[in-house]
N, C-alpha and C positions, 0 to 999 in steps of 0.2 A: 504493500500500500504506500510507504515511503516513500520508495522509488519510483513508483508510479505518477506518485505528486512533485516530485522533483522533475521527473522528465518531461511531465506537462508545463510545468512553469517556464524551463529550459527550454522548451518549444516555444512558448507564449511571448517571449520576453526581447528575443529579436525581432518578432513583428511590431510590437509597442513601440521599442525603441528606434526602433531604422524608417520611421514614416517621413518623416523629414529629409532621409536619405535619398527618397524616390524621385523626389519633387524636379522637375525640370529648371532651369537655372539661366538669368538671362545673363546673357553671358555684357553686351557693348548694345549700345545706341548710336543711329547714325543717322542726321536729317539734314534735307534741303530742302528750299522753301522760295515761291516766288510768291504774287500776294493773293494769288486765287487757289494754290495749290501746294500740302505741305507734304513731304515725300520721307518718309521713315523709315528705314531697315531693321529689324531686331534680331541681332544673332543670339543664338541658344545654346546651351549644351549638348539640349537632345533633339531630336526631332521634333517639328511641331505638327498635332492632328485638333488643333481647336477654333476658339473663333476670339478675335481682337475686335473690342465694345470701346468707344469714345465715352469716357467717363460725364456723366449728364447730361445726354442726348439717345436717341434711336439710334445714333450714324453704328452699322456695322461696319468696321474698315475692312478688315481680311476674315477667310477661311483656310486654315493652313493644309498644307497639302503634304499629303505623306513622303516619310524621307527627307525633307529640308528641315533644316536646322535654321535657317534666316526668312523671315517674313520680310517681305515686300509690301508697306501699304503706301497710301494714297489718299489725302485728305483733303477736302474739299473745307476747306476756312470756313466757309458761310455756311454750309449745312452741317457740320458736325462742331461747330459753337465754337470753336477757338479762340481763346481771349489773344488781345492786340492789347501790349503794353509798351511803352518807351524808358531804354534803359540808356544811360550818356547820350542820347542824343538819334538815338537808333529807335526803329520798332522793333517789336518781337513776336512772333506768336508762341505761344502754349497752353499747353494743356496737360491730358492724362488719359494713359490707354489702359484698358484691363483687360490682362492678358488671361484668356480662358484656356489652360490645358486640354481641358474636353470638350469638345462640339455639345454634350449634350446638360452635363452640368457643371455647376459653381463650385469650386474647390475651396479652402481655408487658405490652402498654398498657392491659391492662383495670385500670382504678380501685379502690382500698381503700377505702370512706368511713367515717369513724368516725362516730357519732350519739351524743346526749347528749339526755338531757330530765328537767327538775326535776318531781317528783309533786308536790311542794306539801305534805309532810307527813313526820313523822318514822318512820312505822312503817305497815306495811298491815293494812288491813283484813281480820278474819275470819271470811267470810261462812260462816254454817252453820245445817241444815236441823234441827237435835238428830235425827238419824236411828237413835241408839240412846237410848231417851226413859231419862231422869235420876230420881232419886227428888224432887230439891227441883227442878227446872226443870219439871215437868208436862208433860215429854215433848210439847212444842209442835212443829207439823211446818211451819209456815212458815220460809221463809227470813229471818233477822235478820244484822244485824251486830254478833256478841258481841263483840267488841273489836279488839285488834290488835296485830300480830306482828310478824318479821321476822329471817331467817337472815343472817346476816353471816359473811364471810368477809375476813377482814383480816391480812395479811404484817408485816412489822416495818416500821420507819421510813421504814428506805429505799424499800421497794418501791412506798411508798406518796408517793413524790415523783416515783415515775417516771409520763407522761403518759397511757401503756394500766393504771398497777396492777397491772402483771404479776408473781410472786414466779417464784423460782428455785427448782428440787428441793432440797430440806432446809432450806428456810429457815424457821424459826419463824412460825409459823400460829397463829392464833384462831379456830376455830369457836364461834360463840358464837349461841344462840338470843333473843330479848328479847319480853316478851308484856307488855301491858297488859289486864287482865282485871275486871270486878265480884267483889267479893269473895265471894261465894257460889260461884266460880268458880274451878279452878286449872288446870293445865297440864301437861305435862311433851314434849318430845322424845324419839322413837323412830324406828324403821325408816331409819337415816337412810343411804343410798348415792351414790355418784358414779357419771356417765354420763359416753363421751366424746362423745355428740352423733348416732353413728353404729349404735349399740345395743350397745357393751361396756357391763358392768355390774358395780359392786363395791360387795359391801356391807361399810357400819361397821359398825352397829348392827342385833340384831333388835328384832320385833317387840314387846319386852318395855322395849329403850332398853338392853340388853348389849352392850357392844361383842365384835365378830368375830373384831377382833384387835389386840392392845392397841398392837402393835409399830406398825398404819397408822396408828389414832386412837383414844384412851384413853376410857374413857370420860366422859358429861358429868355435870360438878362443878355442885352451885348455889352460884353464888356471892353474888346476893342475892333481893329479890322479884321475881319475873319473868324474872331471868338467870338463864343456864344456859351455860356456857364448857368449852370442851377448847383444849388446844393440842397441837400434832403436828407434825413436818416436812413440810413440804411436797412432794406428788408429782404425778405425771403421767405419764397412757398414753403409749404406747412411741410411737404414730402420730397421737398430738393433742394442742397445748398449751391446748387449753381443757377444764377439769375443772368435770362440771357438778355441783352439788349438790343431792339431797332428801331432805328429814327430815318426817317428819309429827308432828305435833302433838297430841297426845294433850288433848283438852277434857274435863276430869272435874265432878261434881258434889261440891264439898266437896273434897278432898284424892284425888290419880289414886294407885293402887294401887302400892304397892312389891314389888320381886322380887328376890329373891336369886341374883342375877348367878353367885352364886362355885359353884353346884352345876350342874351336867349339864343335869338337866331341874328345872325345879321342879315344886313340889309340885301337889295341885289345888286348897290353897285358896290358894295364890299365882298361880295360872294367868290370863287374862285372863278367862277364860272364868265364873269364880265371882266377879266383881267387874265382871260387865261392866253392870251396872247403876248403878254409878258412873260410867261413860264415858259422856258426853253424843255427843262426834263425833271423828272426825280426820279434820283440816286439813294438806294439805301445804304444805309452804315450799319455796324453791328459791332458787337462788343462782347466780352463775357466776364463775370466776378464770381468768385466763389464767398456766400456769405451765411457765418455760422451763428448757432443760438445756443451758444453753451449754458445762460440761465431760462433758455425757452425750453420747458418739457413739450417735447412733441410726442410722445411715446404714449400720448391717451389716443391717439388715432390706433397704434398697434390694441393698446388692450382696449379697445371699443370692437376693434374687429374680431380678435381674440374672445370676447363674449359671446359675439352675436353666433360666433362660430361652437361656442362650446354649449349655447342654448338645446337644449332638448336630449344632448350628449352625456353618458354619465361618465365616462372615460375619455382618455384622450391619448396621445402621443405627446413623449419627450424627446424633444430633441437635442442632441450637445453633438460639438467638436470633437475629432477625433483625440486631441490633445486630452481633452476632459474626460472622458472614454478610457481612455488610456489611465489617469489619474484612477477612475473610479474604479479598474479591476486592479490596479496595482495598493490601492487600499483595500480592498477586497481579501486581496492576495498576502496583506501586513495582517490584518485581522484575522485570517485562516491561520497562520503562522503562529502568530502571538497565543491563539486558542491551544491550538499543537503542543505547544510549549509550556502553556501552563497545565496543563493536564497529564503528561510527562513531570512537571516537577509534584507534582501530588500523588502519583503512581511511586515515581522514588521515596516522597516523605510517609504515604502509607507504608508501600513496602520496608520502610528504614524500624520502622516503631512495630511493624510484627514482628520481625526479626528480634529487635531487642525485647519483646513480652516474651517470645517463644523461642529463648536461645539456645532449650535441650531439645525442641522439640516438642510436641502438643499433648505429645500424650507418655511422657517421661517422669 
């Protein structure tokens, strides 16, 4: 029986231990990036058969193919949420991929990778077809690049020393637009809302550049040629800390139309519609932040679901980590032990005290 319990353990104990051995290992990171397209390579240890998820978003980037060891993706900036930040004087994009070892489920060991890549410039490009033709641009329908833009989103000091640039709910934000333009040419920011990646949707601003509700985000101040800034506390969906930003760009010929925010409806010769011959195009911008609520309990949405799911149910299912797993039969395994042991010392201390009542013998 001893042996038997020794050689089960002895079997048990390399599998506990060595799970962490299994795990696939990312070995280097490699990316390039123009401003529509970010290009990532990830080499491996092992081979990769899973699927790489753009961290708060839908975007699947890749599905790995058996026998490679290095993925190839391919990211599209604008639909898989890429934040644009400026670092000395450069933009950047980044983000985060989660790397799925298995096509079909989530792993404990599955890998976070952060990505980083320098555009090489201070502001992007705004490519536009003049699709509503201009009184002074001659209404041309080729694609040009009229100048360039860029949405920023920026936390106060601190947040911006931390490594992901993550802000916290209510912490003082900058929304700030910045355009470089020909002078014939001006701008302004409209429609501007936040996505969590998944399809919720909230707007700041209409279509006009009013803001919705002055309590989320004020509306936008100029501050000089080309800027345009609001500041707001900082928030975020109940179910994502990534808040994605878009604002479209209003490209006008000569000076873009003023509206009178403070009345209901406005008027029709304030309307877009009687001035739309001044609007040359609009251009979306997009932006992304990651923003967290370390004193916000969001965990009553889990145990509200968690109820409604355990209603009518008198049982359920636990689930834990393999790590915990692991913890729980190797405690398991100390208590079997500790039992053993003390039942062996009580078998000796009986046995000790017959011996000495009966040291001729029972019947001597």
């Amino acid at each position: 029986m001893r042996l038997t319990w020794f050689g089960a353990l002895a079997a048990l104990c390399p599998v506990l231990l060595c799970v962490d051995g299994v795990k696939n290992q990312v070995i280097d990171v490699e990316t390039k990036c123009d401003q529509n397209v970010v290009n990532v390579t990830i080499h491996l240890e092992k081979e990769f058969n899973g699927v790489v998820h753009v961290k708060g978003s839908n975007c699947i980037a890749a599905i790995g193919d058996k026998g490679e060891t290095s993925i190839q993706i391919q990211l599209d900036a604008r639909k898989c949420f890429l934040r644009v930040f400026k670092e000395q004087g450069t933009l950047w994009y980044s983000g985060s991929l989660h790397v799925q070892m298995s096509e079909a489920v989530l792993q404990a060991t599955d890998p976070m990778v952060p990505i980083k890549c320098a555009l090489g410039t201070d502001m992007l490009s705004i490519k536009t077809a003049f699709k509503r033709s201009g009184r002074k641009m001659g209404g041309k329908a080729e694609e040009e690049h009229l100048g360039k833009a860029w949405l920023e989103v920026r936390g106060s000091a601190v947040s911006s020393l931390t490594p992901t640039n993550a802000l916290d709910v209510g912490e003082h934000t900058l929304l700030s637009v910045y355009t470089s333009l020909p002078d014939e040419v001006s701008a302004k920011p409209v429609d501007c809302k936040v996505e969590d990646g998944r399809g919720g949707v909230q707007s700041l601003t209409d279509e006009n550049g009013c803001t919705t509700d002055a309590q989320l985000l004020p509306a936008f101040q100029a501050v000089g040629p080309g800027h345009w800034a609001t500041a707001f506390p900082a928030f975020s969906f109940p179910d994502s800390q990534l808040v994605h930003y878009k604002c479209t760009l209003m490209i006008c010929s000569g000076h873009c139309p003023e509206y009178n925010c403070s009345e209901g409806v406005n008027s029709t010769r304030n309307s877009r519609n009687f001035q739309d011959d001044t609007i040359l195009d609009l251009v979306e911008l997009y932006n992304s932040v990651e923003v967290t609520a370390p004193n916000i309990d969001f965990g009553y949405l889990r145990r509200e679901a968690q109820k409604q799911t355990d209603d009518g149910e008198e049982g359920g299912w636990v689930c834990m980590s393999g790590p915990k797993v692991a913890m729980v039969f190797a405690t398991l395994g100390a208590l079997f032990l500790a039992a053993v042991f003390a039942t062996l010392l009580l078998l000796i201390r009986h046995r000790r005290k017959y011996l000495k009542r009966y040291s001729y013998g029972l019947y001597t």
